[in-house]
Each structure stands twice: as structure tokens, then as C-alpha cells.
C-alpha positions as a printed Julia matrix, in Angstrom:
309×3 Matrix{Float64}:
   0.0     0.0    0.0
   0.9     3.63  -0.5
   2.06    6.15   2.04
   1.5     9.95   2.03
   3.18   12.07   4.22
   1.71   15.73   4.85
   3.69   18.06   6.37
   6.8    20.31   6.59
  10.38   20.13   4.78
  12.95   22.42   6.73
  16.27   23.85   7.4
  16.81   22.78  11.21
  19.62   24.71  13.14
  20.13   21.77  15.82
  22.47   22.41  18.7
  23.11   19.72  21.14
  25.73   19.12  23.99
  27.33   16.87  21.04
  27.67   19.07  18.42
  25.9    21.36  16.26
  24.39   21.52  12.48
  23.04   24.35  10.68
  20.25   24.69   7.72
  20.06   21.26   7.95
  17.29   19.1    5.83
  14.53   18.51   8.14
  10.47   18.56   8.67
   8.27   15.99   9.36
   6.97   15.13   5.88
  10.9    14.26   5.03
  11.22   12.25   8.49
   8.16   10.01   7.87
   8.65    9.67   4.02
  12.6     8.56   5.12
  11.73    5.83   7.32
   8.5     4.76   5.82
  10.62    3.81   2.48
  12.55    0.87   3.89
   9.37   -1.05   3.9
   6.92    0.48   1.08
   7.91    1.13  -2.71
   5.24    4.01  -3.24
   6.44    6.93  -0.69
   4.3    10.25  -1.17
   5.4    13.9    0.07
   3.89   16.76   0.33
   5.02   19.71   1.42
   6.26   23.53   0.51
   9.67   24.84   0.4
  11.14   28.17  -0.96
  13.65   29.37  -3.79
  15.92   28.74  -1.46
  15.94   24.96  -0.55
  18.74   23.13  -2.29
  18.17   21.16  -5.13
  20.66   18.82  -3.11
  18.24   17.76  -0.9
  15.32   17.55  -3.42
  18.01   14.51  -5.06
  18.52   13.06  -1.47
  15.01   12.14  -1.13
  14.57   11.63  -4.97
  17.55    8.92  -4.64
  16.27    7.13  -1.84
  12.37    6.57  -3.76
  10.4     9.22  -2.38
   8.11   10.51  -4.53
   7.93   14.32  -4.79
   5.09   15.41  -7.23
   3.57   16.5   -4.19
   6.76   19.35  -3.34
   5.22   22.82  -3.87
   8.38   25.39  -4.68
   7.05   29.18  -4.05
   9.9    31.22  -5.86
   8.95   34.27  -4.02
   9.27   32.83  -0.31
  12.12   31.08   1.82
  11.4    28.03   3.11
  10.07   26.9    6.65
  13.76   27.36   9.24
  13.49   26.35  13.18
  16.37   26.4   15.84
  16.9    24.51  18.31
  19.04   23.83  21.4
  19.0    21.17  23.45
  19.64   20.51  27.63
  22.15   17.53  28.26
  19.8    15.0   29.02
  18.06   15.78  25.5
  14.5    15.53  26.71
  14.06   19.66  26.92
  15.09   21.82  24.56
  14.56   25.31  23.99
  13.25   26.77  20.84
  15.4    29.24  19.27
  13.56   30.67  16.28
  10.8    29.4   14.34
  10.38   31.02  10.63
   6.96   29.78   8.93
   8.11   31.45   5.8
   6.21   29.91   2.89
   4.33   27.22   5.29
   2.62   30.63   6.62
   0.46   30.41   3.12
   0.51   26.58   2.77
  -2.86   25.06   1.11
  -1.84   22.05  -0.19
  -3.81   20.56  -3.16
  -2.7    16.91  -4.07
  -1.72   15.89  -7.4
  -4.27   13.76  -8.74
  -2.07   10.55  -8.46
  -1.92   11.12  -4.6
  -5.65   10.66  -4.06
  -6.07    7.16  -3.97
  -3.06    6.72  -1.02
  -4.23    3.86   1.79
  -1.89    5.25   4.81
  -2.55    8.68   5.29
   0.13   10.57   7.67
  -1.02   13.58   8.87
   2.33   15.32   9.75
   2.57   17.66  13.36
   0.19   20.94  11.06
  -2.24   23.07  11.43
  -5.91   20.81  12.05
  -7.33   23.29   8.98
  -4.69   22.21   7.16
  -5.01   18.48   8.08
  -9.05   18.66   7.74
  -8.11   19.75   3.9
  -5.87   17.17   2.97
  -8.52   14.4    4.67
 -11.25   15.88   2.33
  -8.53   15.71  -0.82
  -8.03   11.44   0.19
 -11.6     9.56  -0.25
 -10.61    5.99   0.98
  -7.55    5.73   2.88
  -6.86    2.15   4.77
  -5.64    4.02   7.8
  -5.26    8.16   8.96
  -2.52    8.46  11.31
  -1.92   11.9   12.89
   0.25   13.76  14.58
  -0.09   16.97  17.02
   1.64   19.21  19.15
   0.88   21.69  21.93
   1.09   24.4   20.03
  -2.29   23.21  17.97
  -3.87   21.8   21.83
  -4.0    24.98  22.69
  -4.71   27.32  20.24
  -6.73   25.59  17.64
  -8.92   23.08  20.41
 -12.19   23.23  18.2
 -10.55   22.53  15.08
  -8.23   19.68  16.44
 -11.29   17.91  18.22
 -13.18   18.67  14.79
 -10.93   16.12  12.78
 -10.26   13.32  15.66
 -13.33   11.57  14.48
 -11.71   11.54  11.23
  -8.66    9.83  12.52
  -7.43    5.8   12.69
  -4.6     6.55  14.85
  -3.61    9.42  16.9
   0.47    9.95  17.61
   1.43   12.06  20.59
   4.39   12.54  23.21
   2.92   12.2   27.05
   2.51   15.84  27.56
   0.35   16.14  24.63
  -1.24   13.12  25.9
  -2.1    14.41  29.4
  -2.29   18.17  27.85
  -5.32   17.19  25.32
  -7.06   14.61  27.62
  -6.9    16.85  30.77
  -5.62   13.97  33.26
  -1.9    13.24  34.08
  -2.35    9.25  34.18
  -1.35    7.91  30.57
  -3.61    4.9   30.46
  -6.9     7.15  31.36
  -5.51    9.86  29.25
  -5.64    7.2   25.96
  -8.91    6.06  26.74
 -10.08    9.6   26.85
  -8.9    10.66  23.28
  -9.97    6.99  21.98
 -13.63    8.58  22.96
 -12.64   11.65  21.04
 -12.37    9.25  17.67
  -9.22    7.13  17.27
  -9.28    4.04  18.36
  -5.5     3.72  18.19
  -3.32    5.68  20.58
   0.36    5.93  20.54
   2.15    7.46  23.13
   5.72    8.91  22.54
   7.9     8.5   25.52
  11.05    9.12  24.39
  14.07    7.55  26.02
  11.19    5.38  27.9
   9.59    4.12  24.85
   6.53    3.84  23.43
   2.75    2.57  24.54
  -0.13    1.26  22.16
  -3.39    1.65  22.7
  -5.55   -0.63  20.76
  -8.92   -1.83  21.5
  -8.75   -3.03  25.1
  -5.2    -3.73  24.51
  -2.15   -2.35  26.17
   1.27   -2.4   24.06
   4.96   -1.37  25.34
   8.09   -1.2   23.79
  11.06    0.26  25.34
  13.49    2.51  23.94
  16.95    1.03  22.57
  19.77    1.66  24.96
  21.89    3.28  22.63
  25.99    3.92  23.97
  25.93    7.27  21.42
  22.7     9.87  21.39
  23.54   12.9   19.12
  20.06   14.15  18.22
  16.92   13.53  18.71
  15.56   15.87  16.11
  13.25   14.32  14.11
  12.73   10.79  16.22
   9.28   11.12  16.47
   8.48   11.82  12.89
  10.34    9.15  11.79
   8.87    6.74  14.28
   5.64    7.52  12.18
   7.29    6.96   9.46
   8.95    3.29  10.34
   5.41    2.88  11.88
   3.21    3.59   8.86
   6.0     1.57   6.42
   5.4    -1.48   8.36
   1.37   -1.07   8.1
   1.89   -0.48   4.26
   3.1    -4.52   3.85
   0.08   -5.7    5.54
  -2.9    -7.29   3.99
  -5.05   -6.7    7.35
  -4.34   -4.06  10.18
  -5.31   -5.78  13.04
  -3.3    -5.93  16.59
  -0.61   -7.9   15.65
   0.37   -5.72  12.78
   0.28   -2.53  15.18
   2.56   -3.99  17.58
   5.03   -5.03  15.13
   4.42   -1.83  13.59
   5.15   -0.29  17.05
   8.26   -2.67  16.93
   9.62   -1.12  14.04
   8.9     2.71  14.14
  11.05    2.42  17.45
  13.88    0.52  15.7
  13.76    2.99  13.04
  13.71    6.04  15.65
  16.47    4.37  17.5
  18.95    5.03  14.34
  17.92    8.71  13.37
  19.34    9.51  17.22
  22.39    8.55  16.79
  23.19   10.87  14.06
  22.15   15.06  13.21
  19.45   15.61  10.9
  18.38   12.73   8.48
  22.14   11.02   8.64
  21.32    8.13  10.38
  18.75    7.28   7.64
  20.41    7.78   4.86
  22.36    4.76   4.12
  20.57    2.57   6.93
  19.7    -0.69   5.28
  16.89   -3.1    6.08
  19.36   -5.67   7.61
  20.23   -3.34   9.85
  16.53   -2.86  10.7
  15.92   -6.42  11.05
  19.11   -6.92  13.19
  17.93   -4.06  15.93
  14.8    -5.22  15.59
  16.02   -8.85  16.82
  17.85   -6.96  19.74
  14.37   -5.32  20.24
  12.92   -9.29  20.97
  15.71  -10.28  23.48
  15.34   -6.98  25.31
  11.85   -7.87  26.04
  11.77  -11.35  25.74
  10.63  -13.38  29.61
  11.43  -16.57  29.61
   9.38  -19.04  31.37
   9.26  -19.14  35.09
  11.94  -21.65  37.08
  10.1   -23.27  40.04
  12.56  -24.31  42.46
  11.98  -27.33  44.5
  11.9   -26.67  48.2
């Protein structure tokens, strides 16, 4: 099956205690379409840049399959720029600038060939903007979407306007607690299934992730990884790694969401230990499958020992 990514292509300015990068290729429509490619051959994006994104990184996502019919170039803007530093423990950051630039005037109108897509990703955007895209895709297999505070906050009426319209709703556990109104993760997902999706994932960063799936309760832990550089861009391209795995499956019931749980964390796990996109670029799917096999020890119990007394 298809995926289309809506969303945001960037230059990130990403400072961490590690190191630092500047104008480098980011947004969430590149992180999901980069991760969901290692498992689907028909990778959508769309997005807007300005005159000034490099055709460079137009041919690093052309290269690795992505398919940008969907890339809107407006040769009178710049394109969408955000800053970042982050604390040593990498969980806070502080925002250093945020430029909408040419996503201030973004109405995205899908190319024809992008209207029969099956897994929708609704990348972290305006609801308006999300609500428009849903109306442009008549029979998707599965919506997945993302939000942020930002969007909790100021747009409530339009973000609780389009939940019913979502499969699958992916949030970090402040935007969990922060949308639901209670602190305690497991009510707060059974409050925003009642809002519409029946599938909750919960970000947790270095902690993991949790599924929430019918009366079903999923974890998987975060990889201990020996070398974090930056965590710009994990999240999108657990989506991504996330919705790729759905795209290979005939049925989406609860197995395929925890597997596909399995590997949007794998997939997350990589783009950490390098700045920007590196960690995806040249990542293979035998590497996937190999972290994904460390994945099964790490939570693999064995059977109980009774000891004779």
C-alpha cells in the first residue's frame, strides 16, 4: 500500500551538547517519508519549500524513492527554518527561532495521483490544514496523525473537529495528558480513543513507546543506545517506520500494530544517533531487522523456574 506524508520540509539549526548543524534538511513530511521507504515502494510527500531549498536535498530524497510530485516550490518565499538547542539530558530543549516562511500560506492541493493513497500521515500541522488534505483522500486504509501543543491549545475546536476523522492518533505524554486533561497515561488514551481514534500511541522518548488498541495495552522500550547525538526528528520518523510497516500488511489488526510499534522504534532508534536525516540515509533493512532482533531479546521473559523446596 501507499504512504502519504503531509507536512513540513525544513532547514533545522540543531544544537546539542554533542555538536551542532546548521540549515540542515529537516520537517516531518521528510522524516516520515525517510523511514517509511525501507518497507513500502510508493512513498508520497507533500510539502512547501522556498527558492531557497537546495536542489541537493530535493536529489537526497529523490535517490532514496520518495516521490515528490507532491513538493510545492514558491519562488517568491524562503522556506520553513526552526532552531533549536538542546539541555544535556536531551528531553528539553529550547526553541530558538521558528520562521513559517512559505508554510505561513501553505494550502496544499494533491496531485491527482496522490488521491487514492491507503496510509494517510497527517504530519505535526495546522488541524485546517489536516481537515483539507482528509477531504482531498476519499478511501484511505488508515489516517494516522500527529499533534503538538502548540495546535492543543490554540486551535482546540478545530483539532477535536478532525479526531473523528482519525485511525490513529500519535502524541508525546505531555500532549497526551495536555489534550485529555488527566496526568495518568492509560486514562488519558482512553479519553482521546472517545474523542475518535481508536488507536493511541504514546511517545515516551528515552522510555519508549505505549499502544493503545482496542482493550489492549502495548509497550516497547526505547533502545539503549551507547551514542545519542540528536533527537531531532525521532518522532516523525517513528511515524514513518510505523506507517511503512502497516503499508506490507494485507489486514491491520493488533498484531500488525505492535510489530508496527516494533519497528517505528527501531527505526527512531537510528535517526538519534546521528544530526538531521544522517542516520537514515544509508541505513539498510538488515540493519533494521538486526535491531529489531535486539528489540525481541530486550523484552523477551522466559518461562518461570520453580525451584523445588
Amino acid at each position: 500500500m501507499s504512504v502519504l506524508a503531509v507536512g513540513t520540509v525544513a532547514f533545522d539549526r540543531i544544537e546539542t551538547p554533542f555538536g551542532k548543524r546548521d540549515r540542515a534538511l529537516g520537517g516531518s513530511a521528510m522524516y516520515i517519508t525517510m523511514a517509511s521507504r525501507f518497507m513500502c515502494d510508493d512513498v508520497r510527500l507533500v510539502a512547501v519549500a522556498g527558492h531557497d531549498f537546495p536542489e541537493e536535498y530535493i536529489e537526497d530524497m529523490r535517490i532514496r524513492g520518495i516521490d515528490l510530485q507532491g513538493l510545492e516550490i514558491k519562488p517568491d518565499e524562503l522556506t520553513f527554518a526552526w532552531g533549536g538547542r538542546y539541555h544535556y539530558d536531551l528531553n528539553t530543549r529550547d526553541t530558538l527561532y521558528t520562521d513559517l516562511n512559505a508554510l505561513s500560506s501553505f494550502n496544499p492541493i494533491l496531485p491527482e495521483s496522490y488521491r487514492n493513497s491507503k496510509i494517510l500521515c497527517l504530519g505535526n500541522l495546522d488541524p485546517v490544514i489536516q481537515n483539507s488534505v482528509l477531504s482531498q483522500v476519499p478511501n484511505p486504509s488508515i489516517v494516522i496523525c500527529d499533534t503538538m501543543n502548540y495546535w492543543i491549545e490554540h486551535t482546540p475546536h478545530q483539532l477535536k473537529n478532525i479526531l473523528p476523522k482519525v485511525d490513529c492518533l500519535v502524541v508525546n505524554y505531555s500532549e497526551a495528558r495536555e489534550l485529555s486533561g488527566t496526568a495518568n497515561l492509560v486514562s488519558a488514551a482512553r479519553i482521546i480513543q472517545e474523542m475518535g481514534p481508536k488507536i493511541v500511541v504514546v511517545k515516551k522518548g528515552e522510555h519508549g513507546a505505549l499502544l493503545f488498541a482496542e482493550d489492549t495495552i502495548f509497550m516497547v522500550p526505547a533502545y539503549p543506545l551507547e551514542d545519542i547525538q540528536d533527537p531531532t526528528g525521532a518522532g516523525d520518523a517513528f511515524m514513518g517506520g510505523f506507517a511503512g510497516y502497516l503499508s506490507g500488511c494485507n489486514h491491520i489488526n493488533l498484531d500488525a500494530l505492535k510489530n508496527a510499534l516494533v519497528h517505528g522504534s527501531a527505526i527512531a532508534s537510528f535517526t538519534v544517533e546521528h544530526f538531521g536525516p544522517e542516520g537514515l540515509y544509508d541505513l539498510t533493512t538488515a540493519d533494521i531487522e538486526r535491531r529489531i532482533g535486539a528489540f525481541r531479546s530486550l523484552t523477551a521473559i522466559p518461562e518461570a523456574v520453580h525451584q523445588q523446596s
